[in-house]
C-alpha positions in Angstrom: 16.4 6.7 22.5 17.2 10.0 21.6 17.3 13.0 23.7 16.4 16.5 22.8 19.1 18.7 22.2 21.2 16.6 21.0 23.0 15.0 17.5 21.3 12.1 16.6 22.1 11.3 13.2 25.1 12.6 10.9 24.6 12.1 6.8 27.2 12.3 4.6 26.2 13.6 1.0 29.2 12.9 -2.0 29.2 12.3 -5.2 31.4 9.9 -5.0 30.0 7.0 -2.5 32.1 4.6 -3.4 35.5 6.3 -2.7 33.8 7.4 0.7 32.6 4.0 1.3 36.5 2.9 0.7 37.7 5.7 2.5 35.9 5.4 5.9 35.8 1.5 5.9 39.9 1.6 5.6 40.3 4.7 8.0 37.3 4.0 10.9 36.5 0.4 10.2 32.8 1.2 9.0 30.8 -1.4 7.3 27.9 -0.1 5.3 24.6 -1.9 4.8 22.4 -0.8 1.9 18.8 1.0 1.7 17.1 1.1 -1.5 15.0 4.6 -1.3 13.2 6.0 -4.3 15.7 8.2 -5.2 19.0 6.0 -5.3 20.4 3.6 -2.5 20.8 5.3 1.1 23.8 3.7 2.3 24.0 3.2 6.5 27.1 3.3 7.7 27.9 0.4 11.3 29.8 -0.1 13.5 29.9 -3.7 15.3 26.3 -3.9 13.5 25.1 -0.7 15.1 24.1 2.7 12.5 26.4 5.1 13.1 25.1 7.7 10.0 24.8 7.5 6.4 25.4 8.5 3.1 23.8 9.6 0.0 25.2 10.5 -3.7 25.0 13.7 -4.6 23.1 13.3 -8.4 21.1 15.2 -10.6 20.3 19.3 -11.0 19.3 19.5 -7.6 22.9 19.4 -6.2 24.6 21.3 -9.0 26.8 24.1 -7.2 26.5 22.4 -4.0 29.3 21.0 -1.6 29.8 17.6 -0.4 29.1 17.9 2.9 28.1 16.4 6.2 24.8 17.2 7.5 23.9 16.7 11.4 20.3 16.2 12.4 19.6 17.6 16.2 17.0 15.8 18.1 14.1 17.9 19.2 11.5 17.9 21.8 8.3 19.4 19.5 10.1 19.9 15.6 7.0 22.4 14.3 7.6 24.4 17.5 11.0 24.3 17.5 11.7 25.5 13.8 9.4 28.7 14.5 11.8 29.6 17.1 14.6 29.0 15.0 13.2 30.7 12.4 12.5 33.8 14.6 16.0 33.3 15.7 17.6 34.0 12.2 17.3 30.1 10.5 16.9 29.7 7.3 14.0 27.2 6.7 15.5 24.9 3.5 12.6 22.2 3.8 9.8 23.0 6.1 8.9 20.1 8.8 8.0 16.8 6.9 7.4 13.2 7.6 9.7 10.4 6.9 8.3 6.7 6.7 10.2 4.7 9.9 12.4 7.7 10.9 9.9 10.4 12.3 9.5 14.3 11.7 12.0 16.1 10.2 12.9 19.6 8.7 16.2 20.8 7.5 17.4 24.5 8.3 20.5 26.4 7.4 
């Protein structure tokens, strides 16, 4: 169950999933189960069968000029509410707050 406040998912985005998939099942002992998603395959990263994160490639326009990079996802009590205050705080909204199918209500911020 998650608990607001706190990290509840990490995401990985590459370009390269394979050599990441190599890299972190040799390093941390991650074994990676796949989800197809409409925009390429989501890959889940376990741990004695347990999601620990995930990772995504990095393809097409949208991700020219950007990083690989890990993105954390904070759990949060009320996720419209709390993105107004982090807006008024100084955020940057990237994606305003949008539904998932079997994950929940999300938004991404810089």
């Amino acid at each position: 169950m998650w608990s607001h406040g706190r990290f509840y998912w990490n995401e990985l985005m590459t370009r390269d999933v394979e050599r990441a998939k190599r890299f972190y099942g040799e390093t941390v002992g991650w074994a990676f189960e796949a989800m197809p998603m409409s925009e390429g395959t989501y890959w889940v990263a376990e741990v004695d069968g347990a999601p620990v994160g995930g990772m995504f490639a990095m393809a097409g326009p949208a991700f020219e000029g950007v990083p690989e990079h890990w993105m954390a996802y904070l759990a949060v009590d009320d996720i419209d509410a709390r993105v107004k205050r982090a807006q008024a705080a100084g955020a940057k909204i990237v994606r305003p707050p949008f539904d998932v199918q079997g994950v929940g209500r999300i938004a991404i911020l810089e």
